[in-house]
C-alpha positions, 0 to 999 in steps of 0.5 A: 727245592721241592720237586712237585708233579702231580701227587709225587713230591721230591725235596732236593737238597742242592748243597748235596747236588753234584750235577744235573743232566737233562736230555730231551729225547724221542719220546719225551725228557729225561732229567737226573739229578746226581748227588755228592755221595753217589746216587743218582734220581731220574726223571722221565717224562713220555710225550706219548701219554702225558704233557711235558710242559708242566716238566719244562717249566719246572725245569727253567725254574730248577736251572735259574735256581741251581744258578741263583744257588752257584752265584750265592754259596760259591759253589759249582754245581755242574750241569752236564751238556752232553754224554761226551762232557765226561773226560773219560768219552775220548776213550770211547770215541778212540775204541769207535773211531779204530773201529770204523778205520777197520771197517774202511780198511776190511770191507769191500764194496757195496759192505763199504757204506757201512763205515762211510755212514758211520764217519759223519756222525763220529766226526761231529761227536769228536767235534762236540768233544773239543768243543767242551774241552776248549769250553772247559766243561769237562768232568771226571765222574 
């Protein structure tokens, strides 16, 4: 599949794709490609200064392609969901749960809403997380 926006054209060669990882961010969308042999290509586009359409529609292209493509050769290239899809992120919910604990347990009031505003947010990063586990769609890289 070619890649085409603008004057920059990029050939990606799916038997030579790992995974995909498209996130949809303040200022516009971020999509990597990661390959086989490691490397990694990003993609960014800043809604601030130029249209993100035409991207959206390559990328709903590029997706039932990758799909089309996993249906016909078999294979499993992987679109990652999330930061957390990675097997090794309970570790870094672990370091940053112990954290707040100790923000819980070493703080007074009024320092003590520092770690009552971090519960919520980590509690629903550890809820996503067995979401993709319970889903199997976590990976090792």
């Amino acid at each position: 599949m070619n890649l085409e926006l603008s004057s920059t054209v990029v050939h990606v060669a799916f038997n030579k794709l790992k995974y995909y990882y498209i996130y949809n961010g303040k200022n516009g969308i971020v999509f990597t490609l990661g390959f086989l042999d490691g490397t990694k290509r990003k993609f960014a586009v800043n809604n601030n200064f130029c249209n993100i359409e035409p991207l959206e529609i390559l990328l709903a292209q590029f997706r039932s392609a990758i799909d089309e493509y996993n249906v016909q050769k078999q294979v499993n290239i992987i679109h990652l969901e999330s930061i957390l899809a990675r097997k090794n992120a309970a570790y870094v919910l672990i370091v940053v749960t112990i954290l707040i604990i100790l923000g819980f347990v070493l703080t007074s009031m009024p320092v003590i809403i520092i770690p009552i505003a971090f519960t919520l947010p980590i509690l629903f990063n550890w809820f996503h997380y067995f979401q993709l586990k319970r889903n199997n769609k976590l990976v090792d890289f």
